[in-house]
C-alpha positions in Angstrom: -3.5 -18.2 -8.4 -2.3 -14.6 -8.4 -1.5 -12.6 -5.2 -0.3 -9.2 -4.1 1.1 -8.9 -0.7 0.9 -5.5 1.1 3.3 -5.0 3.6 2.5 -2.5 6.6 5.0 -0.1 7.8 8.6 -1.3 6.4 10.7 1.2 4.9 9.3 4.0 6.9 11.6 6.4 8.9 14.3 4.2 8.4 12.5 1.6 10.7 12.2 -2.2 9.3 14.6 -2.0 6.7 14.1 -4.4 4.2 15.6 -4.5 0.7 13.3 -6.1 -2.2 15.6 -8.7 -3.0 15.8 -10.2 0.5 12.2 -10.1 0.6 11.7 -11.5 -3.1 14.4 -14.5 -2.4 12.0 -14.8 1.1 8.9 -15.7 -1.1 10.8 -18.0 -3.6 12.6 -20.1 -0.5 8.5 -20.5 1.0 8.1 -21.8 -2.8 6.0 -19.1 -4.1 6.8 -18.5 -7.7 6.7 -15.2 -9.8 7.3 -13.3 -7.4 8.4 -9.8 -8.3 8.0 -6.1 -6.4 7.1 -2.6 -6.6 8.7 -0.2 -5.1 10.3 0.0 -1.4 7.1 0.0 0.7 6.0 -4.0 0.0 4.2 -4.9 -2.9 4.9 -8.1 -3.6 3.2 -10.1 -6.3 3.4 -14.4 -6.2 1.7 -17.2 -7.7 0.6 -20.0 -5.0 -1.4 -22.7 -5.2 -2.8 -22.0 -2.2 -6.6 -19.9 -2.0 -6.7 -20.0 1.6 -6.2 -16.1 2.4 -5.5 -16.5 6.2 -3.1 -19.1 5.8 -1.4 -16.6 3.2 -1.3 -13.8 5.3 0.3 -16.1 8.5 2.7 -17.8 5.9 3.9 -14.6 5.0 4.1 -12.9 8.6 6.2 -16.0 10.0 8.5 -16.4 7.1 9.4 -12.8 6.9 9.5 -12.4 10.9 12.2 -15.3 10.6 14.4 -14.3 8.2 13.9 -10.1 9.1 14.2 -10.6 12.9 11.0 -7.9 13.3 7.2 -8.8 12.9 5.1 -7.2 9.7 1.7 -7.0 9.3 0.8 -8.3 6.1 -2.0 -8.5 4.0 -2.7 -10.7 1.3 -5.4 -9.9 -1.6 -6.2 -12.2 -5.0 -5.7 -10.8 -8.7 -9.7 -10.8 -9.1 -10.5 -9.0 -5.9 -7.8 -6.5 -6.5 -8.9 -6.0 -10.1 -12.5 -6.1 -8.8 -11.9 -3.4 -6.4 -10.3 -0.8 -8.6 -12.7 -1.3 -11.1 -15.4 -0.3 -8.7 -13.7 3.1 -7.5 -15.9 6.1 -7.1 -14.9 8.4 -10.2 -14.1 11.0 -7.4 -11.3 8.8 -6.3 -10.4 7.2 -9.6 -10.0 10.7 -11.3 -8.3 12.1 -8.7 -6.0 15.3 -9.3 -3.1 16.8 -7.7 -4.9 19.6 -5.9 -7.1 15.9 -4.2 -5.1 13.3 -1.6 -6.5 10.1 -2.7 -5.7 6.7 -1.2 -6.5 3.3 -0.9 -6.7 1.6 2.5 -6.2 -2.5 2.0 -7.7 -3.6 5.3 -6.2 -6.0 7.3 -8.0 -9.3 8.4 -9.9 -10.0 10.6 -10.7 -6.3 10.9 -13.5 -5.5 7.4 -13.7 -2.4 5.4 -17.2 -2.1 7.1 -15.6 -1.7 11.0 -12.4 0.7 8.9 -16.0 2.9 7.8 -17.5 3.0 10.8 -14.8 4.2 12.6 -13.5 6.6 10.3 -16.9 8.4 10.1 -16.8 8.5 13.6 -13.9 10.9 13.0 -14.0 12.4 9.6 -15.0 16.4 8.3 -16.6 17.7 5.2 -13.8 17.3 3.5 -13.0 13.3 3.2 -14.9 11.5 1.1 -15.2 7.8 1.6 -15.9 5.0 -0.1 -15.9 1.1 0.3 -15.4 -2.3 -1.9 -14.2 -5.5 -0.9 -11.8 -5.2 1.9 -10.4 -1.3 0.5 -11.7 1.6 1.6 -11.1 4.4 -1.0 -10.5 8.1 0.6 -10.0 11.5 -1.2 -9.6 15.1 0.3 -8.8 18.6 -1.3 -4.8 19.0 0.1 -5.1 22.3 0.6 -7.7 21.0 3.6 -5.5 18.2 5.0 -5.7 19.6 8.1 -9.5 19.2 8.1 -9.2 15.5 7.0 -9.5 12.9 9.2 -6.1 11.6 8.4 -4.0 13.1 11.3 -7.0 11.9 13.9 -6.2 8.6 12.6 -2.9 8.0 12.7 -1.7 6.3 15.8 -5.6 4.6 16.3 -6.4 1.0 16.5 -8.2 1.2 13.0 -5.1 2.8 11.6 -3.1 -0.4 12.8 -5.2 -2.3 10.6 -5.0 -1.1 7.1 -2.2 -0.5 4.7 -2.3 2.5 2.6 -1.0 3.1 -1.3 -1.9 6.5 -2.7 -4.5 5.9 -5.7 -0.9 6.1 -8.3 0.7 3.4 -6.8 -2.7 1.3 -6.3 -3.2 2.1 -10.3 0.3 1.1 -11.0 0.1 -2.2 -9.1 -3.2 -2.9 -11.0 -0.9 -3.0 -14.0 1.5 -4.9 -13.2 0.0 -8.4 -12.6 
């Protein structure tokens, strides 16, 4: 089976450096095979026999912990359920446009997309617009009203500790790719 790894918060600020071919010969010494990635940020795509997600994700935490020295969060998501996602996008995310901000938040297990939801409303103006499938959470806001946005109330929350975001180009591109 298929998988795409999203890493949380490597790369960022200089913090958790971690170059794509350490973390590529990382997944091929677990014995994962084709594995490949996108960008700097962790994407990393792999083939595994295994379809037990949780086991994925604390595979993948431990092994790159060992050989990084620093724990990552990591979420794990199947081809199907990615492709599944995407192609369930509200059309206000999907056809995004430069003047709109529009992300994808892969939520992090245990936490759901439903408790990511509630929270965010709990928080969010006029000007976000949310929207849920699976386990991501797609948000859009005008940039010219960032400051409105929930975004900058969120950072630094517990809810924000449990997603992983890609803006709605890289989500499209990794859609591509596998």
């Amino acid at each position: 089976m298929t998988y795409l790894a999203l890493l949380r918060g490597i790369n960022v600020g200089g913090n958790n450096k971690v170059a794509m071919s350490e973390l590529r010969a990382c997944f091929e010494e677990a014995g994962f095979t084709r594995v490949s990635t996108y960008i700097n940020s962790g994407n990393i795509f792999f083939d595994s026999d295994k379809t037990d997600l949780i086991e994925l994700v604390e595979q993948c935490e431990a092994m790159i912990e060992k050989r990084f020295g620093f724990a990552v969060v990591v979420t794990v998501i199947a081809q199907a359920d990615y492709e599944d996602a995407l192609r369930h996008a509200p059309t206000w995310w999907a056809n995004g446009t430069d003047k709109t901000r529009n992300d994808a938040l892969f939520v992090i297990p245990p936490t759901t997309a439903q408790e990511v939801i509630a929270e965010l409303t709990k928080k969010t103006s006029v000007v976000d617009k949310l929207a849920l499938y699976g386990q991501v959470v797609f948000w859009t806001l005008p940039m010219a009203e960032y400051n409105k946005s929930v975004v900058p109330k969120m950072i630094g929350t517990s809810i924000y500790k449990r997603v992983t975001m890609r803006s709605s180009t890289t989500a499209k591109k990794l859609l591509g790719l596998f």
